[in-house]
C-alpha positions in Angstrom: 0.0 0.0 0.0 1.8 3.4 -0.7 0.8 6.0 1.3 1.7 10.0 0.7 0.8 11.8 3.7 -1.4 11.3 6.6 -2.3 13.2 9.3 -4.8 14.5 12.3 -8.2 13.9 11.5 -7.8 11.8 8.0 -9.3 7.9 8.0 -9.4 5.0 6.2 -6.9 1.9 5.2 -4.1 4.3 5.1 -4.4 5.4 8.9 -5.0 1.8 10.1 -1.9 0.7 8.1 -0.1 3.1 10.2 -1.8 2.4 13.2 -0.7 -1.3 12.8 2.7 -0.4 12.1 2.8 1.9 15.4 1.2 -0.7 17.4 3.7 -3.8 16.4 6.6 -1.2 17.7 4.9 -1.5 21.4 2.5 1.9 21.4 -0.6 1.8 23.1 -3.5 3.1 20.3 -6.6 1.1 19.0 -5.8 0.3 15.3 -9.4 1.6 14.3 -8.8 3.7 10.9 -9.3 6.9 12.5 -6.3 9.0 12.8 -7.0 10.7 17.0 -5.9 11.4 19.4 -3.8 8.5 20.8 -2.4 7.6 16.9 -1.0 11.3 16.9 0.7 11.1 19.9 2.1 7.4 19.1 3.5 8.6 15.7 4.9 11.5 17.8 6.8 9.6 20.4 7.6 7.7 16.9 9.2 10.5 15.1 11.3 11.9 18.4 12.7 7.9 18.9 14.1 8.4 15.3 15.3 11.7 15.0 12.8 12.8 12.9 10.7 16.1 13.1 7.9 15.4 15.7 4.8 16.8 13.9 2.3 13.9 13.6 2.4 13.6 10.5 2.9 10.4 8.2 4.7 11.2 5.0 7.5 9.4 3.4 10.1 9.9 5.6 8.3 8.6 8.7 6.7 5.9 7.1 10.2 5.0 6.1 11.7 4.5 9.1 8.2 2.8 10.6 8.1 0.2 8.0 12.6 0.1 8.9 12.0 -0.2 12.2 9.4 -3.7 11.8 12.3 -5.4 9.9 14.7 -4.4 12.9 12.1 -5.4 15.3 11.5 -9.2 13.1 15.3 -9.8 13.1 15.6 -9.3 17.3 12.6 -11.3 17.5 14.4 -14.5 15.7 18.1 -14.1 17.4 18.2 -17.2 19.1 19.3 -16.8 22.9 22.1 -18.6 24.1 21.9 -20.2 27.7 25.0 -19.3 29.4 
């Protein structure tokens, strides 16, 4: 799905795609399609984590780095761990 730019207030398939991608990190928002309150301040914390300007908004750059950090977060998840 390629997605340009979403923000406060927008909904649909696109803001549930980001939702989903927010919640898989670990923040706490309902992946409903409506872009509120609680997705806002997710992609926030989001953008800060990453060094990226904190505005709430989801264009290409943060979307980037979302859909980055899911293959970092997959390739943790399948390090075995070594009993000592």
């Amino acid at each position: 799905m390629k997605i340009v730019m979403v923000k406060y207030g927008d909904k649909g398939p696109e803001v549930a795609e980001i939702q989903k991608l927010l919640s898989f990190l670990g923040y706490d928002l309902i992946v409903d399609g409506e872009f509120g309150d609680k997705t806002v301040r997710s992609l926030k914390a989001f953008q800060k984590k990453v060094n990226l300007d904190s505005d709430g908004i989801a264009g290409s750059k943060t979307i980037g780095a979302l859909k980055a950090a899911q293959k970092r977060t997959s390739k943790e998840e399948k390090t075995p761990i070594i009993p000592k």
